[in-house]
C-alpha positions as CSV (number, residue, x, y, z in Angstrom):
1,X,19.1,14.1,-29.3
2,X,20.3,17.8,-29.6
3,X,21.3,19.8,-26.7
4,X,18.7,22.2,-27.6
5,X,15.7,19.9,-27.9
6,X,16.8,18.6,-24.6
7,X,16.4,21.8,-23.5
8,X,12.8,22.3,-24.7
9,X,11.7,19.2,-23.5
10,X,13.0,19.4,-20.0
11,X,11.1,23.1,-19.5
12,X,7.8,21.3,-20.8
13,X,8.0,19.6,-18.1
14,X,9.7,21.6,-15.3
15,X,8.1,25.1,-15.7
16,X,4.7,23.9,-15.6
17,X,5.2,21.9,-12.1
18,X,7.4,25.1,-11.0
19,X,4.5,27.1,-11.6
20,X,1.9,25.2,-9.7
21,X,4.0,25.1,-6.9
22,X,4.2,28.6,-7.5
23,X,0.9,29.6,-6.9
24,X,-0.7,26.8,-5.3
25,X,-2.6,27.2,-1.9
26,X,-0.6,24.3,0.0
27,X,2.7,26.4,-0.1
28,X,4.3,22.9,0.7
29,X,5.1,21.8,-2.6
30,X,7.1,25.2,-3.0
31,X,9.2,23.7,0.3
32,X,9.1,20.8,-1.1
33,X,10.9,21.6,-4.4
34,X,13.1,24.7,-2.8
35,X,14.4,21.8,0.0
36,X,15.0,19.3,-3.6
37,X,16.8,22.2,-5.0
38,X,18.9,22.4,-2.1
39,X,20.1,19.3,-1.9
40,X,20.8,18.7,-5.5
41,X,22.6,21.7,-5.3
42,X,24.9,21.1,-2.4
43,X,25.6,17.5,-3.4
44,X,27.0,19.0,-6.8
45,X,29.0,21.9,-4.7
46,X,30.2,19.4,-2.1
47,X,30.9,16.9,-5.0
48,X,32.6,19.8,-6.8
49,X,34.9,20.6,-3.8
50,X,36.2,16.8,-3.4
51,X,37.5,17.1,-7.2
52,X,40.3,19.8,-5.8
53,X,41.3,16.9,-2.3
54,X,38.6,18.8,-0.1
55,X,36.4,16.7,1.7
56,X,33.5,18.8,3.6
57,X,30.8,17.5,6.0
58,X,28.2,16.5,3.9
59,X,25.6,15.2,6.7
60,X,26.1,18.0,8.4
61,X,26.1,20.8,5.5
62,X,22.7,18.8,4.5
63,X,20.9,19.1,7.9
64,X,22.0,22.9,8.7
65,X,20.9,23.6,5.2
66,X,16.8,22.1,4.8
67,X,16.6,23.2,9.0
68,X,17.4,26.7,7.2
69,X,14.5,26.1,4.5
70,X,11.4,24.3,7.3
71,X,12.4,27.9,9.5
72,X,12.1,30.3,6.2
73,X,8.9,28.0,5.6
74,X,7.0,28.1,9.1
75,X,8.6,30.5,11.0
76,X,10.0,33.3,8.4
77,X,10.0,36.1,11.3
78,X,12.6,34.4,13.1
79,X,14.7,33.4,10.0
80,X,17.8,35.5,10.6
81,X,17.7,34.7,14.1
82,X,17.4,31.0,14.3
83,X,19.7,30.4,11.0
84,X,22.3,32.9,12.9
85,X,22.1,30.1,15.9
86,X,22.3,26.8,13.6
87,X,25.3,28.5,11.9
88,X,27.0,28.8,15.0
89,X,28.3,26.0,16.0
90,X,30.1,25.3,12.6
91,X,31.4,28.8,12.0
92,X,33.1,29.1,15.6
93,X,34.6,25.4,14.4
94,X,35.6,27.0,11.6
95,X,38.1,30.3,13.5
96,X,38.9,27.3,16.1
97,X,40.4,25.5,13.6
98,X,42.9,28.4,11.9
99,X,44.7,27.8,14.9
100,X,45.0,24.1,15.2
101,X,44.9,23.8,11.5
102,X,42.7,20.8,11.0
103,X,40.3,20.4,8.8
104,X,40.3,24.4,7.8
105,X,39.2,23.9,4.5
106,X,36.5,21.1,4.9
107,X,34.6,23.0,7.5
108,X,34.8,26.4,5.3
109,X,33.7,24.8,2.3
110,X,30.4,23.2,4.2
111,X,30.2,26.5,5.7
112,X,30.1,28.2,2.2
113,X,27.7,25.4,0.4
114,X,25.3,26.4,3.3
115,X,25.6,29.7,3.0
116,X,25.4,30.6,-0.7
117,X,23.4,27.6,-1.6
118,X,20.7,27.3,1.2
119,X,20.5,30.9,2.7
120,X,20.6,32.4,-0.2
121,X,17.7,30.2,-1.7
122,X,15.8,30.2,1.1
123,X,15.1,33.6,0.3
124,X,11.9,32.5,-2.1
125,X,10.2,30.7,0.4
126,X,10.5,34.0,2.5
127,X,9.1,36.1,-0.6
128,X,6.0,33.8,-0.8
129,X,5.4,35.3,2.5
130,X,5.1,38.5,1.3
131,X,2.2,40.5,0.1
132,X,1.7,39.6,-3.2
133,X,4.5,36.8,-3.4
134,X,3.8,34.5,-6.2
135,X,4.4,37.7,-8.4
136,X,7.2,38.2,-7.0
137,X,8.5,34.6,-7.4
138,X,7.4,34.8,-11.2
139,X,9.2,37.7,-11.8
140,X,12.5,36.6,-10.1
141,X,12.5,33.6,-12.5
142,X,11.4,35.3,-15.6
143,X,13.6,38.5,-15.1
144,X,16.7,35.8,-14.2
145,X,15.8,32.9,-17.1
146,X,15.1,35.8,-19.9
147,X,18.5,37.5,-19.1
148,X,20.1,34.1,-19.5
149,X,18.8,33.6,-22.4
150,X,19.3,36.6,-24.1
151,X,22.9,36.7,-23.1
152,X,23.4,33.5,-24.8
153,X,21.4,33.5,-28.3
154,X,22.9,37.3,-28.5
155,X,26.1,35.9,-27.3
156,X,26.6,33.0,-29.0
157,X,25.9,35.0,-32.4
158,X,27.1,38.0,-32.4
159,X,29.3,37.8,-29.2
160,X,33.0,38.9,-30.6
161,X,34.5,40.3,-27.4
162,X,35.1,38.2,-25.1
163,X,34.0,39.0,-21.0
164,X,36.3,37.2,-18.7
165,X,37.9,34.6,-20.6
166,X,40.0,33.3,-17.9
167,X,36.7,32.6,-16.3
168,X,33.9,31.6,-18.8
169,X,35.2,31.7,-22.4
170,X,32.2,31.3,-24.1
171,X,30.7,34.5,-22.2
172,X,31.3,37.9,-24.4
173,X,30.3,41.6,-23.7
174,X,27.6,41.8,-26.4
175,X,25.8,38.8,-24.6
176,X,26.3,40.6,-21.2
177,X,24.8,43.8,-22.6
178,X,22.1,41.9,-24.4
179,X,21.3,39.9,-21.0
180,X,21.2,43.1,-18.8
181,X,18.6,45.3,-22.3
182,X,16.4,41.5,-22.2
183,X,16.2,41.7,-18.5
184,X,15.2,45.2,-18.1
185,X,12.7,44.5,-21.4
186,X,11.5,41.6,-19.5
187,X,10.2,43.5,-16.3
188,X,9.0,46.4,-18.5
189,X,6.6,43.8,-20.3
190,X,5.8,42.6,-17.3
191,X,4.6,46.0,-15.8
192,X,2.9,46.5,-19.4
193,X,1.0,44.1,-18.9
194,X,0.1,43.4,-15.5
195,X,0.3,47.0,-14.1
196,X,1.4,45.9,-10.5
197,X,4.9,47.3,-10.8
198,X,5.5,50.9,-12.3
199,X,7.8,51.9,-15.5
200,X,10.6,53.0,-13.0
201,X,10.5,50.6,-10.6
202,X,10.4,47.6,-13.5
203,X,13.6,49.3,-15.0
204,X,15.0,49.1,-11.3
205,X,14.1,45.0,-11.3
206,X,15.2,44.4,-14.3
207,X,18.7,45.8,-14.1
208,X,19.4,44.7,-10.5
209,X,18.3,41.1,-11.1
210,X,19.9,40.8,-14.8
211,X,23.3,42.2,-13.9
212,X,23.5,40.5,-10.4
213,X,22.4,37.1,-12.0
214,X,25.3,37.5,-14.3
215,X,27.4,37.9,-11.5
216,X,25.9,34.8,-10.4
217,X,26.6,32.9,-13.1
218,X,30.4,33.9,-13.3
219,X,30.5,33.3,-10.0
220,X,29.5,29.1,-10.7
221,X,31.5,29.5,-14.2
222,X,34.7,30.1,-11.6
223,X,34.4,27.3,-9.3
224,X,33.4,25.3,-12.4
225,X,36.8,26.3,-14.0
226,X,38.5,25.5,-10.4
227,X,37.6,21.8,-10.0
228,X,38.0,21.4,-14.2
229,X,34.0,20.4,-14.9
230,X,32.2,21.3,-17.8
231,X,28.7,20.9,-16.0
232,X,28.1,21.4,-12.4
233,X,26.2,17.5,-12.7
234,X,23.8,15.7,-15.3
235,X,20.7,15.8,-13.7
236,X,18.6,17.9,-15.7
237,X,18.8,17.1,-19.5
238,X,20.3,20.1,-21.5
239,X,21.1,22.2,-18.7
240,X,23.3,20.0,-16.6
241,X,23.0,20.2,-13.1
242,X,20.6,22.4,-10.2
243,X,23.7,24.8,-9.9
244,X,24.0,25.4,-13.6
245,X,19.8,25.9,-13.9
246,X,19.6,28.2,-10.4
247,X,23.3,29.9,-10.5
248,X,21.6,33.2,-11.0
249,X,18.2,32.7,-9.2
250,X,20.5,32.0,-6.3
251,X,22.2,35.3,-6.2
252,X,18.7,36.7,-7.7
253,X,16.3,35.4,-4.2
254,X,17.6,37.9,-1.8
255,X,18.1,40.7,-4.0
256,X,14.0,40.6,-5.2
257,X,13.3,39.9,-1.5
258,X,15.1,43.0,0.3
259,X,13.5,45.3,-2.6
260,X,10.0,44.4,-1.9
261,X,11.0,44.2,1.9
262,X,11.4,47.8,1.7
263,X,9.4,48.9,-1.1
264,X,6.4,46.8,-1.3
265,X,3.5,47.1,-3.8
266,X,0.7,49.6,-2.5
C-alpha cells in the first residue's frame, strides 16, 4: 500500500472524528482527543530524547502536562496562573541543578516536552472558549494542513532550491513560498465564503499561521535530524507520528488564540 493512499485513508477517518469533536456540544471529546494528542506527542519527544543518552522524567512530564490540558479545559481564566505554579517545582529543579550538575539535561528536556508540546497545544482548548471558537479551531487546522500541503506538492515538483538543507533536505524555497500563497489563499476562501473574517484580516491569518507553521515544522525536522529518525513514530499510517501530523498546529494554537484574544470577531 502506497504512502499516499495511506494518507487518504487515514484523513477519511481522522478528519471526520476531529470535526465532531470540533463542534460538538460535550466539549469533552475535544479534551479528550487534545489530552491523546498530548501524550502521543510527548512519548515520541521523550522517546526521541533517549536516542541521544537523555533520559527525562516521563511520569512526571506526563502528569504536569494533561493537569495543563483539565485547567485550559475547566478553568481557562486561571490557565497562566495555575500552569505558572505546576511548572514550578520542576523549573526551580532545573537552575538547582546547573549547580550540582545532575540530571541537567533530563529535567530540561521534560521541561521543554511540557512546554512546547502541552502549553502550546493546550491553546485549542482555550480557543473553544472563545466567542465563536469552533471557527477558530477550523481555520487553525485548515490554514496549517493547506500550507503543508501546498509546500509539499509545489515542493516536491517544482522545488529546485533547496531551504535549509542541513535541516530538512527535502524542504525547498518554491514549496515555502507556495505554502505561505496556499495559506493566505486558504483564509481568503474562507472569508469568501463564510464572511466572518474580513479580506485584511484573512490575509493577516493566513500569513502568520502559514509561515509560523513552517517554522514549526523545521523546528521537528531539527530535532528529527538530531536523534537520526526519519519519522517522529508510526502511529498514524502515512504521516508517521502525532509530532509529524501536529508539528505546525502546535506552533499554530497560540498564535490563532492571542489574535482573536485581542481582536475578536464583532
Amino acid at each position: 500500500m502506497s504512502s499516499t493512499f495511506k494518507r487518504i485513508i487515514t484523513s477519511v477517518i481522522f478528519v471526520p472524528i476531529l470535526i465532531y469533536c470540533i463542534f460538538s456540544k460535550n466539549t469533552l471529546f475535544l479534551l479528550l482527543i487534545i489530552c491523546l494528542v498530548i501524550f502521543l506527542g510527548l512519548m515520541e519527544f521523550y522517546s526521541l530524547s533517549s536516542k541521544v543518552q537523555i533520559k527525562p522524567f516521563k511520569i512526571i512530564g506526563v502528569i504536569i502536562s494533561l493537569l495543563f490540558a483539565l485547567v485550559a479545559h475547566f478553568i481557562p481564566s486561571q490557565f497562566y496562573l495555575l500552569t505558572s505554579i505546576l511548572i514550578s517545582p520542576l523549573l526551580i529543579g532545573y537552575l538547582l541543578t546547573f549547580f550540582i550538575k545532575r540530571y541537567f539535561l533530563e529535567i530540561g528536556v521534560t521541561l521543554a516536552g511540557v512546554l512546547y508540546i502541552s502549553y502550546l497545544l493546550n491553546h485549542i482548548l482555550l480557543l473553544k472558549h472563545l466567542q465563536n471558537g469552533s471557527f477558530y479551531i477550523v481555520l487553525l487546522f485548515l490554514i496549517t494542513w493547506l500550507t503543508d500541503t501546498f509546500a509539499f506538492g509545489i515542493g516536491l515538483k517544482f522545488g529546485k532550491h533547496k531551504l535549509i538543507p542541513q535541516i530538512s533536505p527535502k524542504k525547498s524555497v518554491e514549496g515555502t513560498v507556495a505554502g505561505l500563497i496556499g495559506g493566505i489563499l486558504t483564509s481568503i476562501i474562507v472569508s469568501l465564503i463564510t464572511g466572518y473574517i474580513s479580506i485584511i484580516q484573512a490575509i493577516i491569518i493566513g500569513l502568520l499561521l502559514s509561515f509560523c507553521g513552517q517554522v514549526g515544522d523545521l523546528l521537528e525536522s531539527k530535532i528529527k535530524r538530531l536523534t537520526g529518525v526519519k519519522d517522529s513514530a508510526t502511529w498514524i499510517p502515512g504521516h508517521g507520528g502525532v509530532l509529524d501530523v501536529f508539528d505546525s498546529v502546535i506552533f499554530n494554537a497560540p498564535i490563532i488564540y492571542y489574535y482573536f484574544l485581542f481582536f475578536p470577531l464583532t
